[in-house]
C-alpha positions as CSV (number, residue, x, y, z in Angstrom):
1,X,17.1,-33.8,5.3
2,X,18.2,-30.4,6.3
3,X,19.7,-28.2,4.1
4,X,23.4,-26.6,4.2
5,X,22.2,-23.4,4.8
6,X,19.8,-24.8,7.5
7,X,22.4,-26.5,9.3
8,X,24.7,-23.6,9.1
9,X,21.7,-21.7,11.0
10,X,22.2,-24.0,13.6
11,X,25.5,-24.5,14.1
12,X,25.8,-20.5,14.5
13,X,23.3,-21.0,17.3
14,X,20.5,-18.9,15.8
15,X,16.9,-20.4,17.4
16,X,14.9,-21.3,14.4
17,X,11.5,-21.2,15.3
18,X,9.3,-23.9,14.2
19,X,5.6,-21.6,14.5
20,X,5.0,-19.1,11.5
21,X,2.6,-16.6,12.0
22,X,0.9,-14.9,9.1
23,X,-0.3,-11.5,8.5
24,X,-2.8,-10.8,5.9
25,X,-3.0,-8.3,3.4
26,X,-5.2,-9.1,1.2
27,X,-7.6,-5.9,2.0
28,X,-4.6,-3.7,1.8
29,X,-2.0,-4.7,-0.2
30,X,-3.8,-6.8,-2.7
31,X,-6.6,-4.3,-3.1
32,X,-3.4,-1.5,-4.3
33,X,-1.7,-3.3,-5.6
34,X,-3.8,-5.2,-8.1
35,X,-7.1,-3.9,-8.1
36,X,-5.8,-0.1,-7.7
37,X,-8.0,0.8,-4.3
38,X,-10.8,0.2,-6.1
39,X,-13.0,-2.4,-3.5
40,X,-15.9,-1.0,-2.2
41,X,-17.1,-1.1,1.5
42,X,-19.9,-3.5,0.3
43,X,-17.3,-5.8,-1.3
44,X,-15.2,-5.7,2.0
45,X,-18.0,-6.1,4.4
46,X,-19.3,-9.7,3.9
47,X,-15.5,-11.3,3.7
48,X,-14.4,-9.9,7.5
49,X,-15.9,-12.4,9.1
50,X,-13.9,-15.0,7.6
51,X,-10.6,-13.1,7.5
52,X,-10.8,-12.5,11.1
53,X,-12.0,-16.5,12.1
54,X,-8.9,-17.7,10.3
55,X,-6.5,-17.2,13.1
56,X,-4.1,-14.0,11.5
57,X,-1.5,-13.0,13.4
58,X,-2.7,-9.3,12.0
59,X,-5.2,-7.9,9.1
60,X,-3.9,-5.1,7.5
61,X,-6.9,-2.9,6.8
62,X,-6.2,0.8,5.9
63,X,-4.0,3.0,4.3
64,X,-5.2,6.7,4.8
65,X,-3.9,9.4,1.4
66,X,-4.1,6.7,-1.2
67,X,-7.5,5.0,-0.5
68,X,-9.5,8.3,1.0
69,X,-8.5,9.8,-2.6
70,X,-10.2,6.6,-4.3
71,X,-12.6,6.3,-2.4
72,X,-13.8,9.9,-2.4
73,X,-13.2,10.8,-5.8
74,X,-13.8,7.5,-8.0
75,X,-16.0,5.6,-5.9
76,X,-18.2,8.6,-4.5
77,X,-17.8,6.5,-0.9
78,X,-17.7,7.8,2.6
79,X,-14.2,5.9,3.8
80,X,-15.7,5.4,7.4
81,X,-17.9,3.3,6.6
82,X,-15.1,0.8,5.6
83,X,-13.3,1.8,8.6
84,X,-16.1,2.0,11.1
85,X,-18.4,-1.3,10.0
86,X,-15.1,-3.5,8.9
87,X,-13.4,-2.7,12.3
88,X,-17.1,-3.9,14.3
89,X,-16.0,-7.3,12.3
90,X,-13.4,-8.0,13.7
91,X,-13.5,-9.7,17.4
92,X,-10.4,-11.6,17.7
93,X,-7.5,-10.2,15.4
94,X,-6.0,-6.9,15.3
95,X,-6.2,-4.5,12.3
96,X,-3.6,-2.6,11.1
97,X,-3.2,0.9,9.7
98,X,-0.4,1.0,6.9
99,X,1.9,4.1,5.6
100,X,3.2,7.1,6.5
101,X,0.4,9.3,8.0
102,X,2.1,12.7,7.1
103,X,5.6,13.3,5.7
104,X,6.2,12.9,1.8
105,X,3.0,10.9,1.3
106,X,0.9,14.5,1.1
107,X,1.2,17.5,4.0
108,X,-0.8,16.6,5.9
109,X,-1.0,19.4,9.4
110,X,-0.2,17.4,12.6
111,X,-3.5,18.4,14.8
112,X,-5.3,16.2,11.5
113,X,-2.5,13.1,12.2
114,X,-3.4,13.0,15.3
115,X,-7.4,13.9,15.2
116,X,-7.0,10.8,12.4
117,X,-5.1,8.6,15.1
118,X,-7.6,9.3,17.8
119,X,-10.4,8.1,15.4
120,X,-9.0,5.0,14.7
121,X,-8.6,4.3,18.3
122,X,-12.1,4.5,18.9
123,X,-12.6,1.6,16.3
124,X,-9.9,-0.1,18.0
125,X,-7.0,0.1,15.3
126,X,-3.8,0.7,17.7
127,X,-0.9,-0.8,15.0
128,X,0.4,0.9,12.1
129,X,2.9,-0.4,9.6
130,X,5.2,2.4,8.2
131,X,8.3,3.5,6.2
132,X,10.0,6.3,5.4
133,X,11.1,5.8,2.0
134,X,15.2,6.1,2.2
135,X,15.0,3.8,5.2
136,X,16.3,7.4,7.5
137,X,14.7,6.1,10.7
138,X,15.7,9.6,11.9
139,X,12.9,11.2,9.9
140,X,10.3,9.1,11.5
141,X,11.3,10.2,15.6
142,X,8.7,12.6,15.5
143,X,6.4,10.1,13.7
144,X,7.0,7.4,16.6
145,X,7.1,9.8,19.3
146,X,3.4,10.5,18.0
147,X,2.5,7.3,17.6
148,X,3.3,6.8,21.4
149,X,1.6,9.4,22.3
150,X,-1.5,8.6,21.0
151,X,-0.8,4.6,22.5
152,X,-0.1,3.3,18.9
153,X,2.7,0.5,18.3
154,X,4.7,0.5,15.2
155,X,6.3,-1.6,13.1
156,X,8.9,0.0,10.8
157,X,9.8,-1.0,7.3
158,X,13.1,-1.7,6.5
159,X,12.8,-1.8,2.5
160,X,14.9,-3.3,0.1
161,X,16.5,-2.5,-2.6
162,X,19.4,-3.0,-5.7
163,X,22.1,-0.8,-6.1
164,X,25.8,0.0,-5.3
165,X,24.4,1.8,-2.1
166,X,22.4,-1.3,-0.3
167,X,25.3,-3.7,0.9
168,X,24.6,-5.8,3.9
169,X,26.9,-3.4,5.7
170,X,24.2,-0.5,5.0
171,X,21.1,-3.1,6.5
172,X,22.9,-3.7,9.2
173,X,23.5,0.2,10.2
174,X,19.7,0.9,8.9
175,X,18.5,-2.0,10.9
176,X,20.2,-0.5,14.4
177,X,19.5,3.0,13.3
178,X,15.6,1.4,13.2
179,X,15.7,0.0,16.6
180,X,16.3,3.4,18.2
181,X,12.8,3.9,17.7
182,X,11.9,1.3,19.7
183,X,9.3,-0.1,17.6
184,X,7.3,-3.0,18.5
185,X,9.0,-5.2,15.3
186,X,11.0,-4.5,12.2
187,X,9.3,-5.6,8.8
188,X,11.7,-6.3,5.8
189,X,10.0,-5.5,3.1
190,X,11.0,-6.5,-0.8
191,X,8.4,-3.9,-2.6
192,X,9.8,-4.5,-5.8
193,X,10.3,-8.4,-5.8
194,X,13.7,-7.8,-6.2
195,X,15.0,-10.2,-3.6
196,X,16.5,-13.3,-4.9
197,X,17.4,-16.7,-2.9
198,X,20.8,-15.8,-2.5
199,X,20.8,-11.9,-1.2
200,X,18.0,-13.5,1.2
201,X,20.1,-15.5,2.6
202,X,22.9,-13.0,3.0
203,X,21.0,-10.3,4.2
204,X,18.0,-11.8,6.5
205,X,20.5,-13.1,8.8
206,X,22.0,-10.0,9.2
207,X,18.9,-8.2,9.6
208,X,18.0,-11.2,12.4
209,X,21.1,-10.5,13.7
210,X,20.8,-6.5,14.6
211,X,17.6,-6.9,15.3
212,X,18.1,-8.6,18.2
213,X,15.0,-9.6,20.2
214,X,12.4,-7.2,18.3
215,X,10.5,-9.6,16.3
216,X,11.4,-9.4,12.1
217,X,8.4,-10.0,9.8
218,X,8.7,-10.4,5.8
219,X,6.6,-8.4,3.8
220,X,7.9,-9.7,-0.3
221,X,5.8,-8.7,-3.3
222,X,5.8,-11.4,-6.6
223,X,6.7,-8.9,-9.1
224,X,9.3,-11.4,-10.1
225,X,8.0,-14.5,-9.6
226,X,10.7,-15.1,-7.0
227,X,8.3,-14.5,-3.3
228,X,7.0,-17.8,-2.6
229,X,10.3,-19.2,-2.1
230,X,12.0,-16.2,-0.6
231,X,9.7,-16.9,2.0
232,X,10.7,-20.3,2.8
233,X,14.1,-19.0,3.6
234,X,12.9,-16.3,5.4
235,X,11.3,-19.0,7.8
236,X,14.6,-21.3,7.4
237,X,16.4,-18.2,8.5
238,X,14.7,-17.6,12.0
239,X,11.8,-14.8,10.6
240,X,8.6,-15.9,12.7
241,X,5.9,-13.1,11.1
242,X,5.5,-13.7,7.0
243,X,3.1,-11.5,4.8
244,X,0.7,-13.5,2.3
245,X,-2.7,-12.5,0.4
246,X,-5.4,-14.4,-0.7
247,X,-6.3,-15.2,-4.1
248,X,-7.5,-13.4,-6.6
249,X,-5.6,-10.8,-4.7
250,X,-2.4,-12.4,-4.3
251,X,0.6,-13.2,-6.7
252,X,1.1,-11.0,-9.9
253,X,2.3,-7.6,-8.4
254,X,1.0,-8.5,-4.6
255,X,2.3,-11.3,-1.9
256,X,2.5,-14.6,-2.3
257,X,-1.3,-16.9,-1.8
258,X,-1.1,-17.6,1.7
259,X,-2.6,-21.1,0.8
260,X,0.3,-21.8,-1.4
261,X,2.8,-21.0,1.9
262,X,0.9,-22.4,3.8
263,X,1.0,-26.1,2.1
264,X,4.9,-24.6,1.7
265,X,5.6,-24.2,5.6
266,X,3.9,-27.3,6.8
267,X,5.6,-29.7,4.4
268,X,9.0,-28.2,5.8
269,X,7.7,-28.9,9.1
270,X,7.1,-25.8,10.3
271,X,3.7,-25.2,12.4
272,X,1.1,-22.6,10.9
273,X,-2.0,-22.3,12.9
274,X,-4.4,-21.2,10.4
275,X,-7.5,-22.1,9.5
276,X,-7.8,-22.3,5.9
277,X,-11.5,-23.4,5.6
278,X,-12.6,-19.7,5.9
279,X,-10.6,-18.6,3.7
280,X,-11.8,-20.4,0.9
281,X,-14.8,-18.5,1.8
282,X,-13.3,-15.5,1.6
283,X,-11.4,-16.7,-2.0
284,X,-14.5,-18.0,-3.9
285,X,-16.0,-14.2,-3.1
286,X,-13.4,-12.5,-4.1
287,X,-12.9,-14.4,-7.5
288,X,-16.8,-13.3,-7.9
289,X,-16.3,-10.0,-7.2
290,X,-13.2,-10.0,-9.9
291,X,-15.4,-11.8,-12.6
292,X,-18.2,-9.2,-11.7
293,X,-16.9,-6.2,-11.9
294,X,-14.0,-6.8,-14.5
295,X,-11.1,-6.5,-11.9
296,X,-7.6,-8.5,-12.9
297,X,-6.5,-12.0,-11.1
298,X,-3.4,-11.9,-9.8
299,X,-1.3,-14.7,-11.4
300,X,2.1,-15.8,-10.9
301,X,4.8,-13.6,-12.7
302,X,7.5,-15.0,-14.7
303,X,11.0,-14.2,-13.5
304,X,12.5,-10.7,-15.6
305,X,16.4,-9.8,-15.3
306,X,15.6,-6.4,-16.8
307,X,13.8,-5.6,-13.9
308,X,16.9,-5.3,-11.8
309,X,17.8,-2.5,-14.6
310,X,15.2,0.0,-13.6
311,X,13.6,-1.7,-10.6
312,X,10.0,0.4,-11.5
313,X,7.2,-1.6,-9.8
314,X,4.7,-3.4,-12.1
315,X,1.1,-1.5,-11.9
316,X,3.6,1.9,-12.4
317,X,4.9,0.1,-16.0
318,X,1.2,-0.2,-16.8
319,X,0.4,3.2,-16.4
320,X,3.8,4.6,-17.7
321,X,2.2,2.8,-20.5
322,X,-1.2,4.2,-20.9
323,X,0.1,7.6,-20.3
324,X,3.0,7.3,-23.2
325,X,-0.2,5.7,-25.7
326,X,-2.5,9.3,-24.9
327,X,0.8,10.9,-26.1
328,X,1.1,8.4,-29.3
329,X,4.2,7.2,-28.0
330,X,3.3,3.7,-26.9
331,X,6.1,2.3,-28.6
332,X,8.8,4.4,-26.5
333,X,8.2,2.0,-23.2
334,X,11.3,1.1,-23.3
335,X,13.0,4.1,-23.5
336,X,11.3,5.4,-20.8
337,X,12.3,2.2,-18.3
338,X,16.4,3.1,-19.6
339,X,16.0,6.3,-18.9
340,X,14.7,5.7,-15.4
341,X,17.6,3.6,-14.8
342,X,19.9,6.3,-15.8
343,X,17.9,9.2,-13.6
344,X,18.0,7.1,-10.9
345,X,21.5,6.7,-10.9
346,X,21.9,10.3,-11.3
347,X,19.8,11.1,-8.3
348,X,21.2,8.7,-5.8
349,X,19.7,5.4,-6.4
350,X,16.3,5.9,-4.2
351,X,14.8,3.1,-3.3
352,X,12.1,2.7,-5.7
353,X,8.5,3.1,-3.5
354,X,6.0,5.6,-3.2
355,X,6.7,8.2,-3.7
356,X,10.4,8.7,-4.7
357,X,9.9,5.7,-7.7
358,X,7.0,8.5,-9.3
359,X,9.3,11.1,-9.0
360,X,12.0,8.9,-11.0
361,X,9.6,7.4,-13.6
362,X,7.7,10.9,-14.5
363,X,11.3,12.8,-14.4
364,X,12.6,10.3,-17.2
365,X,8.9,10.4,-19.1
366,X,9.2,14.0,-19.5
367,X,13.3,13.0,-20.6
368,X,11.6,11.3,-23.1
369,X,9.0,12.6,-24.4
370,X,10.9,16.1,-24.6
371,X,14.3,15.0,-26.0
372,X,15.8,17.0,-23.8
373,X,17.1,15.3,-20.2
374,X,16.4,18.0,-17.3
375,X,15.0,20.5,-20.0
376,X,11.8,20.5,-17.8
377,X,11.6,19.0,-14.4
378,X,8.4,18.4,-11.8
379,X,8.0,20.5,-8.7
380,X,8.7,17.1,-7.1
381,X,12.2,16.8,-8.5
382,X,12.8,20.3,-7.3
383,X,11.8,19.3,-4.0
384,X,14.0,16.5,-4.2
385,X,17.1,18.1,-5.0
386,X,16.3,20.5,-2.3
387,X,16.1,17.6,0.4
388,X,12.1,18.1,1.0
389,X,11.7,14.2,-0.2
390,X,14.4,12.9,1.9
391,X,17.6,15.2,3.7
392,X,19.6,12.1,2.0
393,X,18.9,12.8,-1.8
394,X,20.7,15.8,-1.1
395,X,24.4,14.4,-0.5
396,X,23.8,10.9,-2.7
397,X,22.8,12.2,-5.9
398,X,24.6,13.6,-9.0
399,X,25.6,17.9,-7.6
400,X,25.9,18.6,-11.5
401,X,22.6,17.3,-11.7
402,X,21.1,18.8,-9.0
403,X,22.7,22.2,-9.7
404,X,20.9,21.7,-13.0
405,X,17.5,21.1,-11.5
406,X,18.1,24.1,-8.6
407,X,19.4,26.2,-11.6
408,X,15.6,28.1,-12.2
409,X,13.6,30.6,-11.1
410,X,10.7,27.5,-10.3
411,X,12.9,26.6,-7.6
412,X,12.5,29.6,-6.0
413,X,9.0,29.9,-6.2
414,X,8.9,25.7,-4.6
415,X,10.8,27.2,-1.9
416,X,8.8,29.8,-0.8
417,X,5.9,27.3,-1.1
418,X,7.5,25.2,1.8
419,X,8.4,28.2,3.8
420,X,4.6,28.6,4.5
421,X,4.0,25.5,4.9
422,X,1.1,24.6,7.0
423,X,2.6,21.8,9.6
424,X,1.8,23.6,12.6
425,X,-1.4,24.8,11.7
426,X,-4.3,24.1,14.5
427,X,-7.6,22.1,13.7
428,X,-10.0,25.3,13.6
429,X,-7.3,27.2,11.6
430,X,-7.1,23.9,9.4
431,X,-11.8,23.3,9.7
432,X,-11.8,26.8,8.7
433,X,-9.8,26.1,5.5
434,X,-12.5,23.8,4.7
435,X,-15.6,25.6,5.0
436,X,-15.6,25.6,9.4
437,X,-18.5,23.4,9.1
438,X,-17.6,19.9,8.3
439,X,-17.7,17.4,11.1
440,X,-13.8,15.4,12.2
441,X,-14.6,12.3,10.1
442,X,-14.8,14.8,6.7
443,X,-12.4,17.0,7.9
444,X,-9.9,14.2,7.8
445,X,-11.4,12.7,4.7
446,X,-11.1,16.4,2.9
447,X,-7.3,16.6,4.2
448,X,-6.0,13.3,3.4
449,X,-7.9,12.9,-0.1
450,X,-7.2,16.7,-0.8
451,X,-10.4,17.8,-1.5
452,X,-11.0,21.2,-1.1
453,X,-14.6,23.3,0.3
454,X,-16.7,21.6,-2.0
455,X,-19.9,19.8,-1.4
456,X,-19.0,15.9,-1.1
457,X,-21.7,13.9,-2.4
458,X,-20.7,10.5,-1.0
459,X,-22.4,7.5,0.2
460,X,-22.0,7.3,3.6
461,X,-22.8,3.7,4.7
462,X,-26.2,3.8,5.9
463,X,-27.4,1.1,3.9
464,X,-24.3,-0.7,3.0
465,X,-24.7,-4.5,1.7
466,X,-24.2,-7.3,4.1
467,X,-23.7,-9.8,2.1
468,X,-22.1,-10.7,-1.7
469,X,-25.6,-11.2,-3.3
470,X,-27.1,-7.8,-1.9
471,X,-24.1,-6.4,-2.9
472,X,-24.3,-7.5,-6.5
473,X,-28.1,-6.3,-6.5
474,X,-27.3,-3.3,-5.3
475,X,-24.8,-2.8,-8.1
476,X,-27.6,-3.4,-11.3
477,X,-28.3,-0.6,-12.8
478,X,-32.5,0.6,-13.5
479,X,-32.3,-0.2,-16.5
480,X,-30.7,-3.9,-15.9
481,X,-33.6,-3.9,-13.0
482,X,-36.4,-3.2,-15.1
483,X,-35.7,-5.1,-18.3
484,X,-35.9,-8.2,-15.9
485,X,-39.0,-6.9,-14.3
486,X,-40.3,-6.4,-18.2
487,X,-39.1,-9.9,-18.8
488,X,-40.3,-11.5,-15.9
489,X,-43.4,-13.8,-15.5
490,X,-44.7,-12.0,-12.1
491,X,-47.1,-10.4,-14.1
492,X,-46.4,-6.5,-12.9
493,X,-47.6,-3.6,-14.6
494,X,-46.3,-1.2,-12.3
495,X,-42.7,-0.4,-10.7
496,X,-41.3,1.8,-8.0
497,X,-37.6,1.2,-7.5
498,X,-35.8,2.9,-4.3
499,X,-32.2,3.4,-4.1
500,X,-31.0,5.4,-1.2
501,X,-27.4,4.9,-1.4
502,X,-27.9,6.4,-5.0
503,X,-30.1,8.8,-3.6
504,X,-32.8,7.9,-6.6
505,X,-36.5,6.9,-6.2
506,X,-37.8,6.1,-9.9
507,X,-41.8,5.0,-10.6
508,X,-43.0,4.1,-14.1
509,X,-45.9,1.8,-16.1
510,X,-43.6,-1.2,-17.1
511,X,-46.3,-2.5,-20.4
């Protein structure tokens, strides 16, 4: 039997459709926002097979600042190799860049967005998810109008969020001020978990509504346990694209398992045509890869009221944490999350995403640790209050405030830093910023991971695992390798081990 709210759909005349399709982000999504960024090409590599047989709708499969800097600096890997041999997998679904490529995510010069675009269209990536993080669709015409230049489609996040400011009013003007960049669909996106059954249902048909006939996805994260079942309304409501991961990498602080909607959609009787036996494949390797290398499970969240307090995402609590415990100040946690309740107040309600929930967390830290609120402030919340991280900031938050923050001689200096700004720099004035030598594949890797004109000593793919197992013996360190060889029963006396990807080639008597 239908429910009320079902039937209401009807009566209204929406057309519910009865096919979901599902977009995965397991590779993306799941990899940030549980494991931090830290998978490695050769624990990609032997799963894209699968992902791509399953029957996705989309695989979202890179997301440039972010995992360039972990890759480059952390994991000493070339980036292309992901990009390059993951792409060659993928012979029936399309891949999809995700984020902003240049504004407030790093300054990155336009001739690299574009060299970076052109590159990913010779792998055959032509989709990009992105945001900008106020939901001001008029800071992202020149973004689209590049994006179409270069033969890309976009799908713009429309991001919600809790505060006296986000009515259903203010998503219905942000979802038509969306469509005037004609993008090829309109994701809303609940980045915090915030989104309970109720505002669902009072804002997804609205959202349906202005949207007209550009397709809607649903892109919710489990922070609060509540994602599996805003889903189902989101398919009750009329929303034909949903988001989901794949376990270990789904639930906790990422989207809901897509074989738990999955079971969810088809007993409502909706039709999901996915094939699930790969992706049991692709589950069991990633629950090795989690046990192996010590990386966290995501697990369903319980339900917190407090989060609608300070709305600060999961994995930043963490490391608000672990930064507060180097101080000695562990205890002080929660503190910190009332104080970034109160600053974000004071500076407009932002929506709380990269990168304006940072700059509200680390402004109320430094409230905290200090004693003294605004006593010291980041270059960031200078920038802020100046209307570098969003022209809106500059009319919605607190003017005694920002008169406060403006109020020193740092702002002056911030200015002047944006006043020779490098935007409209060219690619040999950028290359020769970077030693003029470096090839387009680590000039891009230099710009977006920030790495300046030193040498890069990165593996760069050429013997990259193609499976699990060689990818697990590939990780054992020499002395792991030859205690076994000491142990074993071969009868060896001698051993040469050869590791090119580690640039190493040892010899030794083993007895």
């Amino acid at each position: 039997m239908q429910s009320c709210f079902f039937r209401s759909i009807h009566e209204r005349g929406t057309s519910i459709s009865k096919t979901i399709r599902l977009v995965d982000t397991t590779l993306r999504d799941g990899s940030q926002s549980l494991w931090a960024l830290r998978m490695r090409a050769g624990m990609m590599l032997p799963a894209m097979a699968d992902l791509d047989s399953a029957g996705f709708e989309a695989i979202e499969f890179v997301v440039p600042s972010a995992q360039f800097a972990r890759a480059v600096r952390d994991l000493k890997e070339d980036p292309w190799v992901w990009i390059r041999k993951g792409a060659a997998l993928a012979k029936r679904t399309p891949l999809r860049l995700h984020g902003s490529i240049g504004p407030y995510f790093a300054n990155v010069p336009l001739c690299i967005q574009e060299l970076f675009l052109d590159k990913l269209r010779e792998v055959g990536i032509s989709t990009t998810r992105t945001s900008d993080p106020w939901n001001d669709f008029d800071n992202s015409v020149e973004e689209f109008d590049l994006l179409r230049r270069k033969d890309f489609g976009g799908v713009i996040n429309l991001i919600y969020s809790v505060s006296p400011r986000h009515t259903a009013d203010y998503y219905a003007a942000r979802t038509r001020q969306a469509l005037k960049l004609r993008p090829m669909a309109i994701c809303f996106k609940d980045v915090g978990g915030l989104l309970t059954p109720d505002a669902a249902r009072e804002l997804i048909p609205v959202v349906l509504r202005e949207a007209g006939d550009v397709d809607v996805e649903f892109h919710a994260h489990c922070n609060n346990g509540l994602a599996p079942f805003t889903v189902m309304i989101a398919a009750e409501s009329g929303i034909k694209t949903i988001h989901t991961a794949i376990p270990p990498l789904a639930n906790g602080s990422s989207q809901p398992s897509v074989f738990n909607v999955v079971e969810n959609l088809r007993s409502k009787g909706f039709n999901v045509d996915l094939d699930l036996a790969p992706l049991e494949r692709v589950r069991d390797h990633f629950y090795s890869a989690a046990k192996d290398e010590g990386l966290p499970q995501g697990i369903p969240n319980e339900f917190d009221q407090g989060l609608y307090r300070h709305q600060v995402p999961g994995g930043m609590i963490s490391n608000m944490v672990f930064q507060l415990e180097k101080l000695g100040m562990g205890d002080r946690i929660n503190e910190v999350l009332e104080e970034t309740a109160r600053v974000r107040e004071e500076l407009g309600y932002p929506i709380m995403v990269t990168p304006l929930s940072q700059i509200v967390g680390t402004q109320a830290a430094i409230n905290v640790v200090t004693g003294q609120r605004y006593g010291i402030v980041s270059d960031e919340v200078i920038e802020y209050a100046m209307g570098y991280r969003g022209r809106e900031a500059t009319d919605v938050m607190d003017q005694n405030i920002r008169d406060v923050i403006l109020g020193r001689s740092r702002a002056d200096e911030v200015r002047a830093r944006h006043s020779a700004g490098r935007g409209g720099a060219t690619l040999e004035e950028v290359r020769r910023q970077y030693g003029g030598k470096c090839s387009d594949d680590e000039l891009i890797v230099r710009v977006f991971a920030g790495v300046g004109d030193t040498e890069l000593d990165l593996d760069h793919g050429e013997h990259v695992p193609q499976s699990y197992d060689e990818y697990k013996a590939s990780r054992r360190s020499v002395k792991d390798l030859v205690h076994e060889l000491v142990n074993s029963d071969h009868g060896m006396n001698y051993f040469r081990y050869h590791a090119p990807h580690e640039k190493l080639l040892i010899a030794g008597k083993l007895k």
